[in-house]
Each structure stands twice: as C-alpha cells, then as structure tokens.
C-alpha positions, 0 to 999 in steps of 0.5 A, a space after each residue: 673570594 673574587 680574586 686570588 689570594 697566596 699565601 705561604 704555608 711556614 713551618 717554624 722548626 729549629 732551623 727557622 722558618 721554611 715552606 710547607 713544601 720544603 718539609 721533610 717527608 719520612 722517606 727523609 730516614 734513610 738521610 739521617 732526618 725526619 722533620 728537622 729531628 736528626 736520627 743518627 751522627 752527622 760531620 759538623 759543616 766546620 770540618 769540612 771547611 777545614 778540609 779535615 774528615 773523621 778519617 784525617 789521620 788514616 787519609 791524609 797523615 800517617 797515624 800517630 804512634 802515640 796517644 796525641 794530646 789535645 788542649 782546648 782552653 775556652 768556657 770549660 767541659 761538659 763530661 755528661 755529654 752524651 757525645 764526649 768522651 768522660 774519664 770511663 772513655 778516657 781516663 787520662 781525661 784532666 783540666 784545670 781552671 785558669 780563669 779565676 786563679 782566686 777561687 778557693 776551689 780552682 777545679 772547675 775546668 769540668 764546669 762549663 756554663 756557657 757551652 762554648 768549650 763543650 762545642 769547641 772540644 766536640 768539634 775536635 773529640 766528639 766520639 764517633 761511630 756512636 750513632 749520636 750527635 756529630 763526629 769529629 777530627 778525632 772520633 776514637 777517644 783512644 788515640 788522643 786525650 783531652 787537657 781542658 783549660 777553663 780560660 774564660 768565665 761562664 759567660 764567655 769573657 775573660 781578661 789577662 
C-alpha cells in the first residue's frame, strides 16, 4: 500500500520459466512459434554446432552417387514418428537387436522405450522439407537408409 511492491510475472511453459514480458505475441507465426508452440520444421542447435545444414551434401561435399548407408546403434527406433522415415519412405529401412542376444524374439531394433535412439537417428534423418518437427543432415529419405542397432536396453544401459 505505502510502499512498492514488484513482482515478476512468470509464465511456466516447456522452456521453463520466463517473464511475462518475454511472451510471444502472435506476430511470432511468421517465425515458426506462437507461445512456445512450434508451427513449422525447425534445424536442431546440434547441426549447427556440428557445422553441417540440411543442404551438406549440395554445399560442401559433392553428393554421393549412391544411396549412403547410415548405422545408428543406441536405445532402438521409433518408425511411427511422424518425422522419421518408415519402410513406406524407405524401404530398405532394417535393424536388429543387439543388445540382448538371449531374447527368443531378437527383432526389437524397431522398439525404443527410452527415446534416445529415436533422437539420435532424427538428428542424422528426420525427414525434411515436411513442415513438421526438425530437419536434419540427411532430410531426403531417398538418398540415404538407415541400419538401426539396438545396442542399449530401454533404459538407456548396456554392458559388453
């Protein structure tokens, strides 16, 4: 009453927390984002800092004559993601399990209950130019395939 009282006016979004003032507005569409909600692909901050755009292979390197293919061994895939390519988008699309070589049932490469695997292949493969998630080093599921190792256990461990 007599005196001042300042108070910061926080908005808890999947950033963290952020002033009021640092809200977005939605003039923010035209940038992708309205209210932390992206609207459209975006580059991961990871390419970036590996020096390597959607467009490596036209812009730095001469593009491969064939289809190159790329080995992710980590928690597994995800096929159902709505930003990686399935066996529609490529066909050659193959894995296996190699993380537990005493399951009866050693297809599970396409399982990946931790997530990591889907996050490490969508860095290398997301598909882009598709107006959803991110984009990546290879974003043209026809010029590359993906081998998927599931070399680690759902919960992200494994031991040799």
């Amino acid at each position: 009453p007599n005196g001042t009282t300042i108070e910061k006016n926080l908005v808890r979004n999947i950033q963290g927390w952020r002033s009021k003032d640092q809200e977005r507005s939605l003039d923010d569409i035209d940038s992708g984002s309205v209210h932390g909600r992206k609207l459209a692909e975006e580059t991961p901050y990871g390419l970036t800092m590996v020096e390597v755009t959607p467009d490596f292979f036209d812009e730095t390197l001469p593009p491969p004559t064939g289809k190159i293919k790329v080995c992710v061994v980590d928690t597994g895939y995800t096929p159902e993601h709505e930003d990686l390519p399935d066996t529609g988008d490529m066909p050659d699309l193959n894995g296996a399990d190699f993380h537990d070589t005493l399951d009866p049932d050693p297809d599970k490469w396409d399982v990946d209950g931790d997530g990591h695997g889907t996050h490490c292949a969508g860095t290398i493969g997301a598909m882009g130019k598709n107006n959803l998630g991110v984009t990546s080093c290879n974003p043209d599921p026809k010029k590359f395939s993906f081998y998927i190792g599931k070399g680690l256990s759902d919960q992200g461990s494994g031991s040799n």
